[in-house]
C-alpha positions in Angstrom: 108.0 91.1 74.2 107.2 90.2 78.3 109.3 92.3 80.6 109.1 92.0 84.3 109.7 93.4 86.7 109.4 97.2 87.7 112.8 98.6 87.0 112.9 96.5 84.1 109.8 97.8 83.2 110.8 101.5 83.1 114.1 100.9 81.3 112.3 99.3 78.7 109.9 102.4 78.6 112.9 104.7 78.1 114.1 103.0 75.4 110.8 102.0 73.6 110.4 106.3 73.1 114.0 106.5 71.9 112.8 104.0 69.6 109.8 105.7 68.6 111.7 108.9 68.2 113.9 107.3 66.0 110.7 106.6 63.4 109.3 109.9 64.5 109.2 112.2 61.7 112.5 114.0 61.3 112.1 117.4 59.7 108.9 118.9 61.0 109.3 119.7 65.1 105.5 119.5 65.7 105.1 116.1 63.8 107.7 114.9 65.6 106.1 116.3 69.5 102.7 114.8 67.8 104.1 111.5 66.9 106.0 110.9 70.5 102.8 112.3 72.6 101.0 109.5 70.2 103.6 106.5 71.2 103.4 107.3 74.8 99.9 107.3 75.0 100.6 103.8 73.2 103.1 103.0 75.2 101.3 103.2 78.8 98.2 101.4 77.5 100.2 98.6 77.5 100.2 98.3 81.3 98.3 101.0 82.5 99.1 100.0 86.3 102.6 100.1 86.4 103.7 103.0 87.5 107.7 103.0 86.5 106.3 102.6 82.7 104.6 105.7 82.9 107.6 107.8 85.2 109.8 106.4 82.2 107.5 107.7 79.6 106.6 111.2 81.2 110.9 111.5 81.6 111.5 111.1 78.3 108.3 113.4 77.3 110.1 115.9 79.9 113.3 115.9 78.6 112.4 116.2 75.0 111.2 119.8 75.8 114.6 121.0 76.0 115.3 120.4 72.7 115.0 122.5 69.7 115.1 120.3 66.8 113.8 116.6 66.1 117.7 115.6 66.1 117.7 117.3 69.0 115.2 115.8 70.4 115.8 112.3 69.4 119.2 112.4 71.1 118.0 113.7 74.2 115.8 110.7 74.2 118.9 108.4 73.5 120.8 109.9 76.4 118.0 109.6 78.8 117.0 106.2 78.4 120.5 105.5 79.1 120.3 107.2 81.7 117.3 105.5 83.2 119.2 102.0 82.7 122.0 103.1 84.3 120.3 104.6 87.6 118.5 101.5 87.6 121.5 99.0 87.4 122.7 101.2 90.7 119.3 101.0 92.2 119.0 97.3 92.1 122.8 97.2 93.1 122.3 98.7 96.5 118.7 97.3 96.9 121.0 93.6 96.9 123.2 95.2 99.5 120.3 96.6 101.9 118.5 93.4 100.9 121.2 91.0 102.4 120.5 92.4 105.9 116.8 92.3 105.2 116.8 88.0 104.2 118.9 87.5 107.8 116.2 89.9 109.3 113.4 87.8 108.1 115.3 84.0 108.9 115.9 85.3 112.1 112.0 86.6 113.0 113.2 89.9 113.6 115.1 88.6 116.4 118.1 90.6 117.0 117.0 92.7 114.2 114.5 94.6 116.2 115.9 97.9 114.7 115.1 96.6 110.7 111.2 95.5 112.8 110.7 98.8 113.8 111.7 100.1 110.4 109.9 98.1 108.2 107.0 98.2 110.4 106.4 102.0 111.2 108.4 103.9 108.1 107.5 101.4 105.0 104.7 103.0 103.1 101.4 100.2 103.2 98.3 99.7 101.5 95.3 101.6 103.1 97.0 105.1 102.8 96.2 106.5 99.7 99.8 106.2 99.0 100.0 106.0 95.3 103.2 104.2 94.8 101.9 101.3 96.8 98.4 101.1 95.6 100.3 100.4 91.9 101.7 97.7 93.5 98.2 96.6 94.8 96.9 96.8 91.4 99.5 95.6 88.9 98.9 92.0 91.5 95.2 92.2 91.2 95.9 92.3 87.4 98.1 90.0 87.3 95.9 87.5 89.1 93.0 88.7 86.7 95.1 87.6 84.0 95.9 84.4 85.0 92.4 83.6 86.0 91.0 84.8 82.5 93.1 81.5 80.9 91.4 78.9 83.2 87.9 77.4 82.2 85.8 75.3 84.6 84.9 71.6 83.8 82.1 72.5 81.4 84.5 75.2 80.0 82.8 77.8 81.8 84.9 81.4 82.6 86.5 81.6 85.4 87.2 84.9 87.6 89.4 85.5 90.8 87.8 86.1 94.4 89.5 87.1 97.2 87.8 85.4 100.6 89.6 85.4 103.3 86.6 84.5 105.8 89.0 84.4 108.5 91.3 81.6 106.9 93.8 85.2 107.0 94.3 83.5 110.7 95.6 79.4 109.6 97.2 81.0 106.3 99.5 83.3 108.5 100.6 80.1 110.8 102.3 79.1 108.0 104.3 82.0 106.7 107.4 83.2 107.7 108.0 86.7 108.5 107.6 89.1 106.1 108.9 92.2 104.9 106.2 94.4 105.7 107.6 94.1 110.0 105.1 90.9 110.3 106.4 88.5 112.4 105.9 84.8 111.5 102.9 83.4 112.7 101.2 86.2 112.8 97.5 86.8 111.3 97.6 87.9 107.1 95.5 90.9 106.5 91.8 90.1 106.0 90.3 90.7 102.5 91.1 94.1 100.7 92.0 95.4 104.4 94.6 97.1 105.4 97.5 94.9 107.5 96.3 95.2 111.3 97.7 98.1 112.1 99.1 99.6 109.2 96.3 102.5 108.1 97.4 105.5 109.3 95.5 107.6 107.7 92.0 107.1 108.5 88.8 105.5 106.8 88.7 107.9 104.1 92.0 107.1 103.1 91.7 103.6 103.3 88.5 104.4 100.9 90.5 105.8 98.8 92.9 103.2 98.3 90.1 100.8 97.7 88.4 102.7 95.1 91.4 101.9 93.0 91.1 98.0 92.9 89.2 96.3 89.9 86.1 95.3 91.8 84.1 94.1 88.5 86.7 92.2 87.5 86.5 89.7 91.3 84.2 87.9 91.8 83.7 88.8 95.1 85.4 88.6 98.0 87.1 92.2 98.2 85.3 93.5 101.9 86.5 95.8 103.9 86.7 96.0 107.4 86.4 98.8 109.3 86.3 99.2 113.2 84.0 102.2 115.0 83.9 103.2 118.5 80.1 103.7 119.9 81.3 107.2 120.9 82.2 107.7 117.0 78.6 107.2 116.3 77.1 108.1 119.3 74.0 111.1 119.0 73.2 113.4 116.1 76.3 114.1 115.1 77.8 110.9 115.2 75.3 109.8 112.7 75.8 112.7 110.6 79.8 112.0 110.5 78.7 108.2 109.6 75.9 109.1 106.6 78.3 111.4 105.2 81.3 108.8 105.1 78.4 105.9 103.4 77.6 108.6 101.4 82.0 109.0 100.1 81.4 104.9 99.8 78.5 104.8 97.8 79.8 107.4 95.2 83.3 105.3 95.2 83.5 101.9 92.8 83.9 100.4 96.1 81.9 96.2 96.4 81.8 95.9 100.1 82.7 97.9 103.4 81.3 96.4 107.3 81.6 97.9 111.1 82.6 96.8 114.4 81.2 99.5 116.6 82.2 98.3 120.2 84.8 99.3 122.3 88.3 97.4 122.5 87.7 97.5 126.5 84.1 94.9 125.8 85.9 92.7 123.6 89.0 92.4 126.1 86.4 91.7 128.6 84.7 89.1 126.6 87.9 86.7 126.5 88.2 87.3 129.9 84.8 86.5 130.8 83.0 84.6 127.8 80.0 83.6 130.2 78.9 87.1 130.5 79.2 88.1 127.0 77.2 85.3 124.9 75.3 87.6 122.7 78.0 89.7 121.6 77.8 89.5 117.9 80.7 90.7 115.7 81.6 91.0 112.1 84.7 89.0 111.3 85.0 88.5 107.2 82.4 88.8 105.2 80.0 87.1 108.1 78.8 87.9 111.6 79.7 85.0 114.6 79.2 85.4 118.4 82.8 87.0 119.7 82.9 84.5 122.5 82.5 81.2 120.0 85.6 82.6 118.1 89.2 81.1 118.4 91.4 82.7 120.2 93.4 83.5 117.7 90.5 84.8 115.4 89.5 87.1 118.9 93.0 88.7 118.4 92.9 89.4 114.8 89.6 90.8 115.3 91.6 93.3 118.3 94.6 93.9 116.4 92.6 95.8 113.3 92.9 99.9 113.7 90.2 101.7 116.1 88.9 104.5 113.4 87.1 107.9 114.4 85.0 109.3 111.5 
């Protein structure tokens, strides 16, 4: 059976345990706790990264403490599978009516709809965070676009795996695209690589590590960098370069494929649009490869300014 969907997901959970009480053995009340501990190991292996499986599972484990007796047990399960459904049917219910505003939001560019902007922009949890809810969304994509991937063969039927370059095509792509849900306006840059959004790490570096250290880097082929941007005063003396070993040291021991720095200060770069001719030799790293600032678009300059300033 394919389910999707994440709601979808978790109802089904619920009721795959009721189901697997229902087999579970009926007279003995530790056979039974072994045999439904058993089924939801089972039952979360079958997609480890989505998270409302395993809530759904680790409910129904929760609410079978409370009874006494495998009947009692197995109609606890019933009951809260039901249960989960139901909240779910309301859930999606009120996401529709929330969602309506959203959609005109989003036709509309945010315009008029600065209040939903703001929102969506500033209280929305993002990628980069640590926040666990959203780096399950992260990774139950990445697997799904590992598992397409894994059914396409090259000409001389050779494997084929996903890679995610952006080498500053983030900048073109996001001509094209409307706004989005995440506060982006149309038009505006995509994020670069396995970045965060410009803008949206809140947290700091290590947080944004963190995140990383999640995603299935030997299952890309390349392509998953990470861009961070330093301040000289960050790194500046003995103690700056203490602060920056120690947080190579948190990268190196993290399953973590790529990270590279921009240490200049936004007031250079500013100064470099302004006056190119004085700033030929600036180099910077843009994605995944270094270019003169000044030979850059314009529009590539201001991607490159729009990613977060990070202290260490």
């Amino acid at each position: 059976m394919l389910v999707r969907g994440a709601g979808l997901i978790g109802a089904t959970a619920g009721y795959g345990m009721w189901l697997a009480a229902c087999e579970a053995p009926a007279k003995d009340t530790e056979a039974f706790d072994t045999f439904m501990s058993d089924a939801a190991t089972a039952l979360k292996r079958t997609r480890p990264t989505a998270s409302n499986l395993a809530w759904a599972v680790d409910r129904q484990l929760a609410a079978m403490t409370r009874g006494s007796s495998p009947e009692e047990k197995r109609h606890i399960a019933k009951v809260t599978a039901q249960a989960i459904a139901d909240e779910d049917a309301e859930a999606c219910k009120r996401i529709g009516e929330h969602g309506k505003t959203l959609l005109e939001a989003l036709a509309a560019d945010f315009q008029g709809y600065e209040a939903v902007e703001r929102m969506l922009a500033e209280d929305a949890p993002k990628w980069g965070n640590d926040d666990p809810d959203v780096d399950a969304v992260v990774m139950e994509l990445c697997d799904f676009i590992i598992k397409i991937h894994a059914e396409l063969k090259g000409i001389l039927g050779n494997p084929k795996m996903p890679a995610l370059y952006p080498v500053s095509s983030n900048v073109p792509q996001g001509l094209s695209i409307g706004a989005l849900p995440s506060g982006r306006r149309a038009g505006k840059p995509l994020a670069d690589g396995c970045s965060p959004s410009q803008g949206c790490d809140r947290f700091g570096p290590t947080a944004i590590l963190r995140s990383l250290d999640k995603m299935p880097h030997a299952c890309l082929d390349g392509g998953t960098l990470l861009n961070l941007w330093l301040t000289p005063a960050v790194v500046q003396g003995e103690e700056g370069g203490h602060r920056l070993s120690a947080f190579l040291k948190a990268f190196l021991d993290m399953d973590i494929f790529h990270i590279q720095f921009n240490v200049v200060g936004q007031d250079i770069l500013r100064c470099a649009q302004e006056r190119p001719e004085e700033y030929r030799s600036l180099l910077v790293r843009v994605a995944g490869y270094s270019a003169y600032f000044v030979e850059l678009s314009r529009e590539v300059q201001d991607d490159i300014l729009s990613r977060t300033v990070n202290t260490l």
